[in-house]
C-alpha positions, 0 to 999 in steps of 0.5 A, a space after each residue: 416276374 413280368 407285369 400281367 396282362 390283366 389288372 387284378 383287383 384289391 378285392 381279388 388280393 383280398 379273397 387271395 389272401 383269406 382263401 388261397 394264402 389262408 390269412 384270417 381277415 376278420 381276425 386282422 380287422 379285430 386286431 387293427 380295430 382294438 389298437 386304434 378304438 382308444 383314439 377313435 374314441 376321442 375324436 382323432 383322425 389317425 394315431 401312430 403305434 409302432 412306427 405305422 400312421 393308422 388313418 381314421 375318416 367316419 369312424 374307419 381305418 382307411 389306410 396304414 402308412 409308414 410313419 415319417 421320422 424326421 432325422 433330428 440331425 437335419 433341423 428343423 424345415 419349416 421357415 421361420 423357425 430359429 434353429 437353437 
């Protein structure tokens, strides 16, 4: 498929995916809120379920991220650390 002319908003994304695709928003934001409400309640600024990093600022999700795994066949990176 080839790159659109026109830039299309995350609003627009949004209102397509509740109306065109019939995706229940309100449902997701409930869904997202309750997994995270626990660490939010104790002061965390993100919290990792299910192999998704849930970013907390002021009390709000505000990105989901693919969690980084570090492959423990490689070893520690940082330096000065002793590898046993």
């Amino acid at each position: 498929m080839k790159k659109s002319r026109v830039c299309v908003s995350d609003h627009a994304v949004l209102r397509y995916l509740e109306r065109v695709q019939g995706m229940d928003i309100e449902r997701l934001r409930r869904e997202i809120g309750a997994r995270v409400d626990h660490a939010a309640a104790l002061g965390a600024c993100g919290i990792i379920i299910s192999g998704f990093s849930y970013r907390i600022e002021n009390n709000t999700v505000t990105t989901i991220l693919r969690a980084h795994r570090c492959d423990s066949r490689i070893g520690p990176k940082r330096r000065g650390r002793v590898q046993e």
